[in-house]
N, C-alpha and C positions, 0 to 999 in steps of 0.2 A: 526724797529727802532734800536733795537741795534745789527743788523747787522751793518745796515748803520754806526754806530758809531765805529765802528770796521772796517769796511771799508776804515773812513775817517782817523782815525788815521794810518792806513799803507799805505793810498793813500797821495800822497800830494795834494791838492786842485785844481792846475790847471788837475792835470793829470786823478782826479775821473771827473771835467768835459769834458774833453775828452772824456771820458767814457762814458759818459752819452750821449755825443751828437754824439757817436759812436755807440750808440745802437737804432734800428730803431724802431720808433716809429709806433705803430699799435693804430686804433682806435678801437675800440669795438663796432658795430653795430648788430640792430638784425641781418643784412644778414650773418654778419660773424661768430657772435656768435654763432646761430644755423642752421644747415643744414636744407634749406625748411623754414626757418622762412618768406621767402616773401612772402610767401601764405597766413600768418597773418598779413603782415604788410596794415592798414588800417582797420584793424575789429576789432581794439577795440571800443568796446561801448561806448561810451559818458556817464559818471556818470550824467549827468544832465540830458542825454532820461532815462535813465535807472529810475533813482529816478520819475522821472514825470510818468515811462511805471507802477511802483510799485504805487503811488498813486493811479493811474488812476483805476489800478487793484483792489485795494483797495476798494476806494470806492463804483465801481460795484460791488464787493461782499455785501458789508455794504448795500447798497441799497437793494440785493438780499434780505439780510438778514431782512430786515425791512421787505418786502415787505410779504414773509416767515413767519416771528412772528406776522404780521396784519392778515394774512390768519389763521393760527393757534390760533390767540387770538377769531377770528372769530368766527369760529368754533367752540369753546369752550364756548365761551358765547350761539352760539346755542344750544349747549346740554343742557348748563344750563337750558337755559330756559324750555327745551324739559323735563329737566328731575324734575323740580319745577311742569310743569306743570302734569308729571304723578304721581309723587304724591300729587297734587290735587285732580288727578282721582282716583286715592287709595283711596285717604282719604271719597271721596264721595263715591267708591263704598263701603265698609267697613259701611259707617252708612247702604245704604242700603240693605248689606246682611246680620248686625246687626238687624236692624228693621224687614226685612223678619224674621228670626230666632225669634223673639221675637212674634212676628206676630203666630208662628206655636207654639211654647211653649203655646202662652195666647191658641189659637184655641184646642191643646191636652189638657191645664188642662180645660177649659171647658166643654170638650168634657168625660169627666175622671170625672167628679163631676155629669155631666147630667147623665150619665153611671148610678155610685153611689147611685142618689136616686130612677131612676130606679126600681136598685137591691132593694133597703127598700121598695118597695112595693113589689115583688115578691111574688106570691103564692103558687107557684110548682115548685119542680126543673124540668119540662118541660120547665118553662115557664123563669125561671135562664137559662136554657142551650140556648134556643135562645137569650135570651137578652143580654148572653156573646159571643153567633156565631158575632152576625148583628155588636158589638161592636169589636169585634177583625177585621172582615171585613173592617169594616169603616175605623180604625185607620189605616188598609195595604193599604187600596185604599189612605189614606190622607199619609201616609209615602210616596210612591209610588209617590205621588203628590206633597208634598213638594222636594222631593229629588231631580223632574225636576225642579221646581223652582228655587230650589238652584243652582242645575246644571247652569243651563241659565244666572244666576245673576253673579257665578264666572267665566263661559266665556265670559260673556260679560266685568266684569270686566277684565279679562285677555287682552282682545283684546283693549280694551280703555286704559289698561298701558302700553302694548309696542307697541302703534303705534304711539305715539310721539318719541320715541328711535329709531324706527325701520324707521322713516321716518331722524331723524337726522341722524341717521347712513349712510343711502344711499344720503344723503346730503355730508355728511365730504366724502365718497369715490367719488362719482361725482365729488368733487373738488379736493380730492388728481388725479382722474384720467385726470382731463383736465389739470394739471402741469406736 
């Protein structure tokens, strides 16, 4: 601009348009503008596909997405359930490896007072030293015998609380594996 204005002042008017219409005009297209530019001319993308190609995109994820967090909600609520239901099985096996236990306390102290009067009748220590053999016997063969009991009652409980987990478990990877 204020070239121009300096121009015009040392030019006179007709003679800056001389000038001007003495100077060739070029236009400005991609071909000229850039060397090789015609290899792009025609690929530009349409902002309307583009916007519509980005929706489109969109939505199929969203969908994914959904479809994703239904399967994952799924799942989740099966464990729950899996895992409510063992400890149910807790809760049952526990009264009865409670009750067994209580079961073998009543059976020792009864077994421990019968002992006792026993002993108040005693009349020899012959006859004390057997009636402490047969009693300490007894109580190794019932320890012995409780102890499998016991055994049995926490394996079994064991196996009855993780086979609801253990069956959800191979549940969630069966369906993570078929996606």
């Amino acid at each position: 601009m204020v070239r121009e204005a300096i121009f015009e002042q040392q030019m006179p008017m007709e003679d800056m348009n001389m000038a001007k219409a003495a100077t060739p005009k070029t236009e400005t297209t991609a071909e000229t503008a850039i060397p090789g530019a015609e290899s792009f001319a025609g690929q530009m993308p349409n902002p309307t596909e583009m916007i519509e190609q980005f929706r489109s995109l969109a939505e199929e994820n969203l969908a994914k997405s959904k479809t994703a967090f239904e399967t994952a909600k799924s799942a989740f609520d099966d464990v729950q359930k899996e895992a409510e239901a063992g400890l149910h099985s807790a809760q049952e096996h526990s009264s009865k490896i409670s009750l067994a236990a209580i079961d073998t306390m009543r059976a020792n102290t009864e077994s421990t007072f019968s002992h006792l009067e026993k002993m108040v009748g005693v009349k020899s220590v012959a006859e004390l030293i057997e009636l402490q053999t047969a009693f300490v016997r007894e109580q190794a063969e019932r320890a012995v015998d409780n102890a499998k009991t016991m055994q049995a009652l926490y394996q079994k409980a064991g196996e009855d609380m993780t086979a609801p987990a253990k069956a959800a478990a191979e549940k969630a990877m069966s369906a993570i594996k078929t996606r």
